[in-house]
N, C-alpha and C positions, 0 to 999 in steps of 0.2 A: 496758542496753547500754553506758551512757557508764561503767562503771565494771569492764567485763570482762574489762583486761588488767590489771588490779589484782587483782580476784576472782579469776582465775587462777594468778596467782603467791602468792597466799594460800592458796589449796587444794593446791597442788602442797609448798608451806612447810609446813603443817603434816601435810599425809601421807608425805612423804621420810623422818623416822623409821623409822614401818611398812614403807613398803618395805628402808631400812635392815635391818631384822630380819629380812625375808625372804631380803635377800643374804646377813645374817651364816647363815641357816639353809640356803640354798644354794651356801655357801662361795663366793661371787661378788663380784668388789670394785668393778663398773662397772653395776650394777643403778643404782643411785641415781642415778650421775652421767649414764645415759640417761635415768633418768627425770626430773633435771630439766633435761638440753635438751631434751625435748619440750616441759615448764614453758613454757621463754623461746620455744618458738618457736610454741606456742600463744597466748601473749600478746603475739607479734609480729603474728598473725595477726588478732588481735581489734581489735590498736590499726589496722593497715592500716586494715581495715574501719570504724573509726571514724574513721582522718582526713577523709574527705573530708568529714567533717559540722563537722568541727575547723575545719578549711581555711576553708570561707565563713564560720562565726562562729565565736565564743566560744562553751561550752556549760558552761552552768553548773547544777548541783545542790546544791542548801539541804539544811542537815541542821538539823534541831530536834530540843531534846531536852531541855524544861523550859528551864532557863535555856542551857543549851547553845546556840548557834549556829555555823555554821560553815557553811560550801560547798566544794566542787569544782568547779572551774574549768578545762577545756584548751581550748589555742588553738594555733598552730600554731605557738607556741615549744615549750611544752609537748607538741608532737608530735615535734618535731625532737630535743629533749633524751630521749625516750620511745626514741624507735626508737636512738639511738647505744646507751643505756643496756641497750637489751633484746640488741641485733644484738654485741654486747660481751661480756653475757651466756654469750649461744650457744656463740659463740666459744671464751670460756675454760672453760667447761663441757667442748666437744670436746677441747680441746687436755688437759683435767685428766684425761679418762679415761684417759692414758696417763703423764704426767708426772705424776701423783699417787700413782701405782700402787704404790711403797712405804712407803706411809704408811698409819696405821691412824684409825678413825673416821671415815672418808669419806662416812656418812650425814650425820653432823655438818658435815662441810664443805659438802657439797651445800646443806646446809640452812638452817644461815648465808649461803652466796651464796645464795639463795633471797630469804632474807630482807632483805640488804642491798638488791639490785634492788629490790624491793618498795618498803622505802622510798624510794629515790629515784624511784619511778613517781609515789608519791603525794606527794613534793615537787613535782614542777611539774606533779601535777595540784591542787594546794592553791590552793586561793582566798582563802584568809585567810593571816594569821599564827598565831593558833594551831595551825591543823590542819599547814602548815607545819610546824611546830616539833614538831610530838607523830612527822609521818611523818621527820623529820630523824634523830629520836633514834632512832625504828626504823631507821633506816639505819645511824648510827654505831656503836650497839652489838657488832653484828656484824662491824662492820668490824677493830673492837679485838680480839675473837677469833681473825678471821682473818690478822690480820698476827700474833699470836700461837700462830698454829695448832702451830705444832711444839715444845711447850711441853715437851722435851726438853732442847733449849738453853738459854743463859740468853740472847743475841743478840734471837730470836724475844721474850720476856718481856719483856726490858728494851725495846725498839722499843715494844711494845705499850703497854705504862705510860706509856710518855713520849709516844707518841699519843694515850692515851685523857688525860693531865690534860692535854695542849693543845686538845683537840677541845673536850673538857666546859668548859676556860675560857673558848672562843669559844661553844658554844652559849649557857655563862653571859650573856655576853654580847650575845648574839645577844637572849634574854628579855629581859635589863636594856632595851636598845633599844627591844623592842616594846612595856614597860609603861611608858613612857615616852611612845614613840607615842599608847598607849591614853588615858592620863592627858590629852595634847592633843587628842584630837578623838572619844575614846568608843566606838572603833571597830579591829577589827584587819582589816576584812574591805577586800580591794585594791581593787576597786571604789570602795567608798566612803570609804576613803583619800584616793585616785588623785583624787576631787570636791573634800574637804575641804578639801585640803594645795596644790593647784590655786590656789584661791579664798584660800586663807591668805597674809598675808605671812609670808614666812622671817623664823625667831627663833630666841633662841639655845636653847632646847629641842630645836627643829628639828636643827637642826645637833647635840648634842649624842646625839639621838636616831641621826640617819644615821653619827655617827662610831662609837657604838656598835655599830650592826648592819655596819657595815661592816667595821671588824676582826673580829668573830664570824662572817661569812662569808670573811674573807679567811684566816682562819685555814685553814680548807678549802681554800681556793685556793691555800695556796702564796706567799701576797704578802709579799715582806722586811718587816718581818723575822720574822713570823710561819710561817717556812716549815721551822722549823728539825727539826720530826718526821720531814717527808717523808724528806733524806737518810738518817733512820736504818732506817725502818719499812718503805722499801724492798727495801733488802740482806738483812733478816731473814725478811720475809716469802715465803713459797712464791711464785715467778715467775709464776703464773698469777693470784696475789691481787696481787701489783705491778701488772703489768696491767690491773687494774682498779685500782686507788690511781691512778696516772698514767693512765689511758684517760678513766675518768667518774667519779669519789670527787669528784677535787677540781674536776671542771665540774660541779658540784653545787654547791660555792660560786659561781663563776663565774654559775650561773643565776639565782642568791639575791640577789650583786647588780646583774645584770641588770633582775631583778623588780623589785626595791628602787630603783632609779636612777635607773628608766625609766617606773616606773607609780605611784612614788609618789611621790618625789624630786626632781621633774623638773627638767631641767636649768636652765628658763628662772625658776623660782623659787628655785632652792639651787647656789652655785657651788661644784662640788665634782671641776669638768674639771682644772684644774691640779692639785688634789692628787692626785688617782688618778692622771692622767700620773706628774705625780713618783715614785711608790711601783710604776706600771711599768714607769719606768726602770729603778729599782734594783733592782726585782726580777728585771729581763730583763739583767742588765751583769753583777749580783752573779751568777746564776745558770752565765749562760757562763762567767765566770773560773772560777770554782769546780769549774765540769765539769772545766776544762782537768788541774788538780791531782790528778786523781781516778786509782787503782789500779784499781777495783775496778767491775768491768762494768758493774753496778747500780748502783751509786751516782752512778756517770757520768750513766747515764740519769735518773736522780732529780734532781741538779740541773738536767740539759738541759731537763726537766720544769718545771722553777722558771724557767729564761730562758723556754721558752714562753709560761706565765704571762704572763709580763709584756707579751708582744706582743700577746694576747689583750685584757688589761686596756687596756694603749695604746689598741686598736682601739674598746673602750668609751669611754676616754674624750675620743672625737672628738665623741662624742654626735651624728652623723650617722647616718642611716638607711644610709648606704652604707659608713660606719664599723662599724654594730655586725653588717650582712652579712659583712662581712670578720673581723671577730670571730668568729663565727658559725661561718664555713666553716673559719675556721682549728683550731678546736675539734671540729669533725668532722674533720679532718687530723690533728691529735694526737692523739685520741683514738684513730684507724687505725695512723696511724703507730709512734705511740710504746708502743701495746697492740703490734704486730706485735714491735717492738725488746726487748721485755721478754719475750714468748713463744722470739723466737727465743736471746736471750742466755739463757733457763732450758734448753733445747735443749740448749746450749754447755753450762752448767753438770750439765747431767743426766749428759751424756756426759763432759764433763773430771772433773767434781768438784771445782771451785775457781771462784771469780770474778774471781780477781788475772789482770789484763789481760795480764801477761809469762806469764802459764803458760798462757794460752788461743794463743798464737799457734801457729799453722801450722793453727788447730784448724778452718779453709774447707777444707784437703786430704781433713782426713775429715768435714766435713761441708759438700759443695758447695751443693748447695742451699739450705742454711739459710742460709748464708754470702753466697750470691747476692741473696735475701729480704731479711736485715739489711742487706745495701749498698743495696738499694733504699729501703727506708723508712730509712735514715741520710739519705740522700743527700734525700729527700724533706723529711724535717725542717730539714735545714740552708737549705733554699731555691733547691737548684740547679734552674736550667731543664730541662725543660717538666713536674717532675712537680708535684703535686699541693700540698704544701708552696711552692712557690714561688709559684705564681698568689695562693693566700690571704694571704702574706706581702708579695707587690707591693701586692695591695689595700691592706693595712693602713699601707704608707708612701705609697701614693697617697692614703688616707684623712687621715694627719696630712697631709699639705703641703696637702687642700682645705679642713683643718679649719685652716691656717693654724699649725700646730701644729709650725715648720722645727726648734726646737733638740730636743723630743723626737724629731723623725721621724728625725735626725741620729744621735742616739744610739741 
């Protein structure tokens, strides 16, 4: 049972081919892409019925396998990061049966998202580092595809490239880190990390080891100045694959060091608050000016993506349990929000055919409701009262001034 919305979305990944060929056989081009929202919403179904066991403990499964070890691990991060990831899914699956519709090889595409969710189910259902890292690269993979999917262009290509050698020299690094780790205490498995590293005085391996893994996941996150794929890989990628890049891709890093921070890192043995503040500062400063400069729908929202970043990160590194709530929720808020702002600006693009912000104007007259939608989750993102963006964002500067934290909360 503990492993059924994973097993799901692996049997749905490797049979969307097949049914692929039955659409091409039934001249059909939305066969696949129902069939894999039923995928995510069966494996929303499955993980439901497993939180509540998530919820009271930790549930952990050992895998052996001669020298092999490893586990799965969820708990009710791992749950919370589960349901954004799957509920996102759905989402852009629905929206792709019609906003994809002139495009060819849509088995392929289904299949790939498919596959990307998968990985990141089995990222923070990972109990070690290894298995981590083996479900990270199942994620990443696909993802390079997908922002390349419309390999017609050269825009789409070129994005893609220059994602996947930033991605692979953070994951590089992300490994560098953990045999590093392994090297100090013989172990990748978070549990017994989380004992060792406890009990350890902080050293300079220690540190050398977290500065390691931390730019390898920040890389995914979006964190200055490691952020610099996103603007591109945004604009080229099909609106619905943006949508997930800015929704749960890069809270994928985000959860990594989370993990990393909190269970193995901890704060009261490795000082590592002031630097993270630092880095989201500038990732949340750099990111807004940058917006402001911006032509071009999407790219606008791509860096607005990178200022969020940084308020999230901020909200980590308060290292307060009311801090990293506020982190938390605000991560469920962009990922709503700013997945809504990119479905709805491909809308605008589907029906303009341009993303230059001067040629989209008047374009709320012909499309009211979409136009009404994006002013909602705009205005949400930015922080305006009572919606949903604001509440999580007061947390997080209520968060720095208890964490005593005035010149970053300031800025």
């Amino acid at each position: 049972m503990f492993t059924l919305p994973i097993d799901t979305l692996i049997v749905f990944t490797v049979t969307t081919p097949f049914v692929g060929w039955i659409e091409r056989k039934l001249h059909q081009k939305i066969i696949s892409g129902i069939y894999a929202a039923v995928g995510f919403a069966l494996s929303g179904f499955m993980l439901y019925h497993l939180s509540s066991h998530a919820l009271s403990s930790p549930m952990v499964v050992p895998i052996h396998a001669g020298i092999f070890e490893a586990c799965l691990r969820i708990d009710a991060l791992s749950v919370f990061a589960a349901a954004i990831f799957l509920t996102m899914g759905f989402l852009v699956t629905v929206y792709s049966l019609k906003y994809m519709e002139r495009d060819t090889g849509l088995s392929l595409y289904y299949t790939l998202l498919l596959a990307m969710i998968t990985g990141m189910l089995g990222v923070v259902a990972a109990g070690d580092f290894f298995t981590l890292f083996v479900f990270w690269e199942f994620m990443c993979i696909p993802s390079y595809v997908l922002v390349a999917f419309r390999k017609q262009q050269w825009e789409p290509v070129e994005a893609g490239f220059k994602y996947l050698v930033m991605s692979s020299a953070g994951s590089a690094t992300i490994l560098y880190g953990m045999s590093i780790l392994y090297g100090l205490t013989g172990t990748l498995n978070f549990a017994q990390l989380s004992v060792i590293m406890t009990s350890a005085a902080a050293n300079v391996w220690g540190y050398v080891s977290l500065a390691f893994i931390l730019i390898g996941f920040g890389v995914k996150a979006s964190m200055f100045p490691l952020h610099t794929w996103l603007p591109d890989a945004h604009p080229a990628a099909p609106s619905s694959i943006s949508a997930l890049l800015s929704g749960i891709v890069i809270k994928a890093g985000v959860y990594g060091i989370i993990r990393t921070l909190f269970m193995i890192f901890i704060p009261s043995q490795f000082s590592w608050q002031v630097t993270l503040a630092v880095f989201a500062a500038l990732t949340m400063t750099y990111g807004n000016f940058a917006a402001l400069l911006q032509k071009d729908i999407k790219r606008l929202l791509a860096y607005s993506s990178i200022a969020q970043m940084g308020y999230i990160l901020f909200a980590i590194s308060t290292t307060t349990s009311y801090g990293l709530t506020a982190g938390l929720m605000h991560t469920m808020n962009h990922a709503l929000m700013k997945g809504l702002l990119f479905l709805c600006a491909g809308a605008f693009i589907y029906r303009a055919g341009t993303r230059n912000l001067d040629e989209l104007k008047g374009i709320g007259h012909k499309m009211p409701l979409t136009a009404v939608i994006f002013t909602v989750a705009a205005l949400s993102i930015s922080g305006v009262p009572p919606l949903n963006g604001f509440v999580s964002e007061f947390m997080i500067v209520y968060a720095g001034v208890n964490a005593g934290m005035l010149a970053f909360t300031v800025v």
